[in-house]
NUMITOR-442113 format. One record per residue: residue number from 1; residue in one letter; y, z, x of N, C-alpha, C, CB in turn. Coordinates in steps of 0.2 Angstrom, whole numbers, plus 5000, padded with zeros to 4 digits. Glycine has a CB too. Layout:
<rs>
+-----+---------+------+------+------+------+------+------+------+------+------+------+------+------+
| num | residuo |  nyy |  nzz |  nxx | cayy | cazz | caxx |  cyy |  czz |  cxx | cbyy | cbzz | cbxx |
+-----+---------+------+------+------+------+------+------+------+------+------+------+------+------+
| NUM |       A |    Y |    Z |    X |    Y |    Z |    X |    Y |    Z |    X |    Y |    Z |    X |
...
+-----+---------+------+------+------+------+------+------+------+------+------+------+------+------+
</rs>
This chain:
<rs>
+-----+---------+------+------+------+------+------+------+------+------+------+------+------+------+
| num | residuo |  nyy |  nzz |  nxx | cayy | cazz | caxx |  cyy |  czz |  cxx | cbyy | cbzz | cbxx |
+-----+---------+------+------+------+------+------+------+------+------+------+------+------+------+
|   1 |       X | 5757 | 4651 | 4946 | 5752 | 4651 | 4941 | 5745 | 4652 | 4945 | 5751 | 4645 | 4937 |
|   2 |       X | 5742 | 4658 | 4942 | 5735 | 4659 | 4945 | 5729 | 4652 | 4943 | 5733 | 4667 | 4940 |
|   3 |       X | 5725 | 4653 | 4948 | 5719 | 4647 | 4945 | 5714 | 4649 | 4941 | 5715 | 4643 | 4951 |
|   4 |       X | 5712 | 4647 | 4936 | 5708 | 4648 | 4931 | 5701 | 4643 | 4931 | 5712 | 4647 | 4924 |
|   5 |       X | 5695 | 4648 | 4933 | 5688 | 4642 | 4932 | 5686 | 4644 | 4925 | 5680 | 4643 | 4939 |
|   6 |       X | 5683 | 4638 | 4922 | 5679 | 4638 | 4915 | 5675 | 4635 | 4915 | 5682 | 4636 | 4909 |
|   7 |       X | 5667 | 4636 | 4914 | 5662 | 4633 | 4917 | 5662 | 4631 | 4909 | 5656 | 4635 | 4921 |
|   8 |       X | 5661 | 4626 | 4909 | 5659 | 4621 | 4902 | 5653 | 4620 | 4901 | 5662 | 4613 | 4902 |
|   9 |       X | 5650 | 4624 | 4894 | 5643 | 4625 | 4894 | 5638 | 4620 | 4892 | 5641 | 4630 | 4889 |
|  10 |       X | 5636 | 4614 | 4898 | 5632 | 4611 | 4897 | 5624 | 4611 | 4895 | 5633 | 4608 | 4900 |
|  11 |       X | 5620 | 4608 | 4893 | 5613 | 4605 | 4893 | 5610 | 4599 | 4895 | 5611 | 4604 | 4889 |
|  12 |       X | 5606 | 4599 | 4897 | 5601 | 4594 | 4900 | 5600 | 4588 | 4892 | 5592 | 4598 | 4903 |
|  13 |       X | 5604 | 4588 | 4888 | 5603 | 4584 | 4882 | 5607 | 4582 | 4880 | 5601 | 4587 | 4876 |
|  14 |       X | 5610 | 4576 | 4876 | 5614 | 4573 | 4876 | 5618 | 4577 | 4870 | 5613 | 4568 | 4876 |
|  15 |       X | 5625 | 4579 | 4871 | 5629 | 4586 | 4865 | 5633 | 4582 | 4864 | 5632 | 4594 | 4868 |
|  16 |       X | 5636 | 4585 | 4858 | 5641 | 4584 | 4855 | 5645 | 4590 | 4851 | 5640 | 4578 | 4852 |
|  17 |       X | 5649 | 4594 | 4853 | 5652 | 4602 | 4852 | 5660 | 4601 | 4851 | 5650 | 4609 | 4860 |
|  18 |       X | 5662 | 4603 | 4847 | 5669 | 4607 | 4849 | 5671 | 4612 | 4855 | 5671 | 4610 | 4842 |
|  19 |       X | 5675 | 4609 | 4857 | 5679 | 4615 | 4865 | 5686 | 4614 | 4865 | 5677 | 4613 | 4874 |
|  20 |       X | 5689 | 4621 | 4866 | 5697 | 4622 | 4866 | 5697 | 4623 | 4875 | 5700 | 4630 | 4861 |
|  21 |       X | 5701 | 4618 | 4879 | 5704 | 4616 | 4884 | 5710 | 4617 | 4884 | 5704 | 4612 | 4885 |
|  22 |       X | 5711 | 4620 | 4888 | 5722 | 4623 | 4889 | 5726 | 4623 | 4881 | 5729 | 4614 | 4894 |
|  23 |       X | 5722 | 4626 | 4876 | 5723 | 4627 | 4868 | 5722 | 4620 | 4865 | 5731 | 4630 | 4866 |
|  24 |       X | 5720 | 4616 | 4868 | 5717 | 4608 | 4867 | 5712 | 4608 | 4861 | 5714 | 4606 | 4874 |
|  25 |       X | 5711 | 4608 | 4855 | 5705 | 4609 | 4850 | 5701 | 4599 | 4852 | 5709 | 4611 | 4839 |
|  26 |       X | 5698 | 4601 | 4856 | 5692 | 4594 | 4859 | 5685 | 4594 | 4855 | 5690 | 4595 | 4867 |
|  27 |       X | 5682 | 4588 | 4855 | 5676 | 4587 | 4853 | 5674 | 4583 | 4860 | 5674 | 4584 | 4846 |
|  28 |       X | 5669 | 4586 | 4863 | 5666 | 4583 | 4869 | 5659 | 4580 | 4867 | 5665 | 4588 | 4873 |
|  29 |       X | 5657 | 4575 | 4870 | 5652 | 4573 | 4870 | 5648 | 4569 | 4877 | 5653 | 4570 | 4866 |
|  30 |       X | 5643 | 4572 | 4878 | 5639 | 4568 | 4884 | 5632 | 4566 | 4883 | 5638 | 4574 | 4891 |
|  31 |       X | 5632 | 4563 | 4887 | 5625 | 4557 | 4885 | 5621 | 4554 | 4892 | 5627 | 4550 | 4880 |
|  32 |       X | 5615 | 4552 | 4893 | 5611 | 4550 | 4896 | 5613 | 4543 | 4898 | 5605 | 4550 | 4894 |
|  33 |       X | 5614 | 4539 | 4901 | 5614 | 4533 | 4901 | 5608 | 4531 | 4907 | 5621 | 4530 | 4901 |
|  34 |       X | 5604 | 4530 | 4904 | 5597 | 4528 | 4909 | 5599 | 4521 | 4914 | 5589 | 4525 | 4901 |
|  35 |       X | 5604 | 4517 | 4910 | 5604 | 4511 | 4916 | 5609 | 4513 | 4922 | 5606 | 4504 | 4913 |
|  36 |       X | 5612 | 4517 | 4923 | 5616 | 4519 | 4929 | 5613 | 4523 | 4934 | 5622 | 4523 | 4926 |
|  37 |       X | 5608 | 4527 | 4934 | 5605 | 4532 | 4926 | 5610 | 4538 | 4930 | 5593 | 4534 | 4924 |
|  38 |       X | 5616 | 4538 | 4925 | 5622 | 4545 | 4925 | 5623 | 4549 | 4919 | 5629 | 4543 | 4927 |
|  39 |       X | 5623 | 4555 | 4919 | 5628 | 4557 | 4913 | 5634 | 4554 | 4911 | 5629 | 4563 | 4914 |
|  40 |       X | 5634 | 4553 | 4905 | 5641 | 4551 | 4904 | 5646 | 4557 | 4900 | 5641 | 4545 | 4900 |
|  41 |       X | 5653 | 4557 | 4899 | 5658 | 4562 | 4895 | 5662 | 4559 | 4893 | 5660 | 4566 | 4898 |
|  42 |       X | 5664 | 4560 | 4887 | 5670 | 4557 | 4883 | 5672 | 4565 | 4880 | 5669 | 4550 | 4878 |
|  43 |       X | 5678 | 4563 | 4877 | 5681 | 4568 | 4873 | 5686 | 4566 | 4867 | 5685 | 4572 | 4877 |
|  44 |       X | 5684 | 4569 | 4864 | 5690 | 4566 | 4856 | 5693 | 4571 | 4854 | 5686 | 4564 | 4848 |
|  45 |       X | 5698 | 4571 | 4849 | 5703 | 4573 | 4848 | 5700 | 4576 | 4842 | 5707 | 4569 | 4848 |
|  46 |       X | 5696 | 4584 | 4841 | 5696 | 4586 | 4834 | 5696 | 4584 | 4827 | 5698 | 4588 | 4834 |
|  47 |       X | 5704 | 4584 | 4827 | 5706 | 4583 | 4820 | 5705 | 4577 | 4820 | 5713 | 4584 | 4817 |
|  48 |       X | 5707 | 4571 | 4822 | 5707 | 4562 | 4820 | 5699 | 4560 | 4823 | 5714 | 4557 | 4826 |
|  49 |       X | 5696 | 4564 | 4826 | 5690 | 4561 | 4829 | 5693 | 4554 | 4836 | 5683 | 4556 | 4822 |
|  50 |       X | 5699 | 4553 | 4835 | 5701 | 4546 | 4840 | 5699 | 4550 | 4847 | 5712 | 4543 | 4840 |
|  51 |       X | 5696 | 4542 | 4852 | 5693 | 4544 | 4856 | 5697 | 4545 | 4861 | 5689 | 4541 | 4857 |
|  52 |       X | 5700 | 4551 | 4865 | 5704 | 4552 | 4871 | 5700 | 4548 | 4878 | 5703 | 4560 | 4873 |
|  53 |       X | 5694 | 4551 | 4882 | 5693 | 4549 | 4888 | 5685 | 4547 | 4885 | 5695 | 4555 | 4895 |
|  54 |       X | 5682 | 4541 | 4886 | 5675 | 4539 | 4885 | 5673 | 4536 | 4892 | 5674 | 4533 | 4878 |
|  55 |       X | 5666 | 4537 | 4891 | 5661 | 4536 | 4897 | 5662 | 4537 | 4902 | 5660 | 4531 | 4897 |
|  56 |       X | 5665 | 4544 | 4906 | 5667 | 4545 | 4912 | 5663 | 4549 | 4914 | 5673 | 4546 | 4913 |
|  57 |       X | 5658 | 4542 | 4920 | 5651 | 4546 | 4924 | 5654 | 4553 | 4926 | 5649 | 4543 | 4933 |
|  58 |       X | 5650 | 4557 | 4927 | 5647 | 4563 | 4930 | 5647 | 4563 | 4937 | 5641 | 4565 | 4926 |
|  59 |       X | 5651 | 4562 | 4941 | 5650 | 4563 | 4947 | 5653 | 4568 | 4951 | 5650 | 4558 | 4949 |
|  60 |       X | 5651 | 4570 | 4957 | 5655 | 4577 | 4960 | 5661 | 4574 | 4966 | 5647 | 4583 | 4965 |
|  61 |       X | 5664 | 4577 | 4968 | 5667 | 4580 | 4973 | 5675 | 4575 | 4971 | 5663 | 4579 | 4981 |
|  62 |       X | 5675 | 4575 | 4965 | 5682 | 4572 | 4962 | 5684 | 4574 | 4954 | 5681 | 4563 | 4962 |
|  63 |       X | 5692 | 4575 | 4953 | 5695 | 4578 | 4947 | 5691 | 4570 | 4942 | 5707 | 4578 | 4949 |
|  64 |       X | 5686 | 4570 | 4940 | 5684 | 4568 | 4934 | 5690 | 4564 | 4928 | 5681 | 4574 | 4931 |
|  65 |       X | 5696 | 4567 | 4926 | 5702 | 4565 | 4923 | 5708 | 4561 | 4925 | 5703 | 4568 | 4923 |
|  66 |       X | 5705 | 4563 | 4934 | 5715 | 4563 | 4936 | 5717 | 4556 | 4933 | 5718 | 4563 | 4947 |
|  67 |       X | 5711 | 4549 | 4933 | 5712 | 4542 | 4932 | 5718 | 4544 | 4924 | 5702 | 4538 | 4931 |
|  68 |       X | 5716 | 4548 | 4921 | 5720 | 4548 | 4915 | 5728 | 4554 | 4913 | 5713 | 4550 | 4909 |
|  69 |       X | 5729 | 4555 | 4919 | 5735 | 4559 | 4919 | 5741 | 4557 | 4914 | 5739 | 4559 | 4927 |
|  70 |       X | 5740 | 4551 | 4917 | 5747 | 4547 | 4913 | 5747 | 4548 | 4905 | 5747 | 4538 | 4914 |
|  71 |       X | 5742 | 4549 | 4901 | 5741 | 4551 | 4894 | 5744 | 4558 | 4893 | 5732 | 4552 | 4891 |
|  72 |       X | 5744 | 4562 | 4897 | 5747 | 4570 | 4898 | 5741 | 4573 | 4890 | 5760 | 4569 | 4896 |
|  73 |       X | 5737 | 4573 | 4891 | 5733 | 4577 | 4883 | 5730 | 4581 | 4887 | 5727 | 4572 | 4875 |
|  74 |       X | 5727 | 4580 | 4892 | 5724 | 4587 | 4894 | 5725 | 4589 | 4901 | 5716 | 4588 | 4894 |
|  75 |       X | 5730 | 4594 | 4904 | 5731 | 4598 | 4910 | 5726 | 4600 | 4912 | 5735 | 4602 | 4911 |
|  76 |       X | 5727 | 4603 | 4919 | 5721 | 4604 | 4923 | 5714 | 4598 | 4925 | 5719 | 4609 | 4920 |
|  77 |       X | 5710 | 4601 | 4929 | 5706 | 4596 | 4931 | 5699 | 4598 | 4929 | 5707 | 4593 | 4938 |
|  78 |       X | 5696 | 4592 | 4931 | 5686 | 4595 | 4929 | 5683 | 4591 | 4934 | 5682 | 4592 | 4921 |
|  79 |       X | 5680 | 4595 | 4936 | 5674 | 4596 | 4943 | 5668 | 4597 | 4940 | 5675 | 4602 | 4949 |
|  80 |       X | 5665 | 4593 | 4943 | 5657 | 4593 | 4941 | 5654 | 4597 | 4948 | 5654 | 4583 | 4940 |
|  81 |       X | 5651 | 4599 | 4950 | 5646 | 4603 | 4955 | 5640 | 4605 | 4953 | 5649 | 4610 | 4958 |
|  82 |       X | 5636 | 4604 | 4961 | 5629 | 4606 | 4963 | 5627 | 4611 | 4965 | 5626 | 4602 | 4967 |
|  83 |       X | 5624 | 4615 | 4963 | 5621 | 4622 | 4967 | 5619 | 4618 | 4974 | 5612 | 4625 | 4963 |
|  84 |       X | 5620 | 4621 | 4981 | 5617 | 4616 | 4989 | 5618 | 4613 | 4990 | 5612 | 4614 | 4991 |
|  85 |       X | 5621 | 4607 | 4985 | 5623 | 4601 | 4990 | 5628 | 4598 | 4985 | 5616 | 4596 | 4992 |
|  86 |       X | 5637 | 4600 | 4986 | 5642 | 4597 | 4984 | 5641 | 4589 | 4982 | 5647 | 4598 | 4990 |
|  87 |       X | 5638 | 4587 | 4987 | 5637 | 4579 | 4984 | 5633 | 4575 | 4980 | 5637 | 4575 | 4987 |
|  88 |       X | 5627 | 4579 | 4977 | 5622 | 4577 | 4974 | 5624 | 4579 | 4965 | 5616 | 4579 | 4977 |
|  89 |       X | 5625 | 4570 | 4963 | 5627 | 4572 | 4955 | 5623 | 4574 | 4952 | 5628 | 4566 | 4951 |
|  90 |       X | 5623 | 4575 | 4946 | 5619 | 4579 | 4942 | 5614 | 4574 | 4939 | 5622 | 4583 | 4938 |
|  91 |       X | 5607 | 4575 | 4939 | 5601 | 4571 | 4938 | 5602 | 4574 | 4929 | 5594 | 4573 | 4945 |
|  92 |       X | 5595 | 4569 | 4926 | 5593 | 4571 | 4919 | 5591 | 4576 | 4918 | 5589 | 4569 | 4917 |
|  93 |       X | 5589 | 4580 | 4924 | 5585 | 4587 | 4919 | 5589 | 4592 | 4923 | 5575 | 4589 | 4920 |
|  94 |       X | 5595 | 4592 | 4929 | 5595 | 4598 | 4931 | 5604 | 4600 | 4927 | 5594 | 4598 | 4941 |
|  95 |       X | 5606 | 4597 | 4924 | 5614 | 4596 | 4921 | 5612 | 4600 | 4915 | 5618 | 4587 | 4920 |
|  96 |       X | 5618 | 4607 | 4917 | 5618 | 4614 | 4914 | 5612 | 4619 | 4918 | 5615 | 4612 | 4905 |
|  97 |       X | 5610 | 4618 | 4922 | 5605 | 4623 | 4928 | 5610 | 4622 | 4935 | 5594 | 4618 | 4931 |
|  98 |       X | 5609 | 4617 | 4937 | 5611 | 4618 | 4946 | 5617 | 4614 | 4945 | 5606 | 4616 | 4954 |
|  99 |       X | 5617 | 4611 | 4942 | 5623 | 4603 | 4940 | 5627 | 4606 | 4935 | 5619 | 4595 | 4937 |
| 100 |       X | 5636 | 4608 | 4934 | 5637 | 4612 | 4930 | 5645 | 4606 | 4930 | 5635 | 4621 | 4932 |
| 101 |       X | 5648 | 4608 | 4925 | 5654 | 4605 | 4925 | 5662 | 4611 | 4925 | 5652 | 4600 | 4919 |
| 102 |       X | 5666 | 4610 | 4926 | 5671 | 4617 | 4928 | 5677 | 4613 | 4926 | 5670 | 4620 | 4936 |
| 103 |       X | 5682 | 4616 | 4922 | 5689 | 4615 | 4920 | 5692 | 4622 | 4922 | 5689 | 4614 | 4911 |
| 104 |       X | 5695 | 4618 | 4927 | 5701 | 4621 | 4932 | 5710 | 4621 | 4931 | 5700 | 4618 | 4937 |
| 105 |       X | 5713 | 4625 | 4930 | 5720 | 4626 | 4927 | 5723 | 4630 | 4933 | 5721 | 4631 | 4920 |
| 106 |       X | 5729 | 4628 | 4936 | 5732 | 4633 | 4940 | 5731 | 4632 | 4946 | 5730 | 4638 | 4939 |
| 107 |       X | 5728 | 4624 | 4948 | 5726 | 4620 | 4953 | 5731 | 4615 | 4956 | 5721 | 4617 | 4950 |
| 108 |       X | 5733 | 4616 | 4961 | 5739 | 4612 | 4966 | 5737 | 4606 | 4965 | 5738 | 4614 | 4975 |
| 109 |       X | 5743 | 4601 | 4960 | 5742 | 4594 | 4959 | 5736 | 4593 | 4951 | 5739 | 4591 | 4967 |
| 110 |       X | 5736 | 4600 | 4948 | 5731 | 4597 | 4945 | 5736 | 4603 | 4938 | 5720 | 4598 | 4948 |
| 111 |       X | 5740 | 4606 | 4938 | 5743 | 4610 | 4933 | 5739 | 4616 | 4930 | 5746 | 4606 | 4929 |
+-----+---------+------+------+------+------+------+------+------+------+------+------+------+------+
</rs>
């Protein structure tokens, strides 16, 4: 299987959108949380609104999910990345500019 990148169209604002993942119909949601101070991400389940994966920092150079494989609802993985510097998370104002988040399919250990 070829690898597939999808950069997942963030903002510096806290969102809440429908997105189709591996034909997945998702409602995503991220938010500020000032006392960590990190973005956060969860994702619900369209139709039921039930909550799949909530509050899972925004941080780089790790599969964001893998912690939730065992659910099997969404293949592939998600990577968060910095324009210049792999290890710097994404701050308040630069997430959706240099800080960007990416859903990868077709990825060795990640399906």
């Amino acid at each position: 299987m070829a690898i597939q990148v999808f950069r997942i169209p963030l903002t510096n604002t806290s969102q809440n959108f429908n997105i189709n993942l591996s034909g997945i119909p998702l409602t995503l949601i991220t938010r500020w949380n000032q006392f960590m101070p990190a973005w956060e991400l969860g994702f619900k389940d369209t139709n039921s609104q039930e909550s799949i994966y909530s509050f899972v920092p925004l941080v780089t150079g790790t599969d964001l999910i893998s912690q939730f494989k065992y659910n099997g609802i969404l293949p592939g993985i998600l990577l968060c990345f910095t324009d210049g510097n792999a290890d710097d998370i994404p701050t308040q104002t630069n997430l959706g500019l240099s800080s960007n988040l990416f859903y990868i399919t077709g990825y060795p250990n990640g399906e």
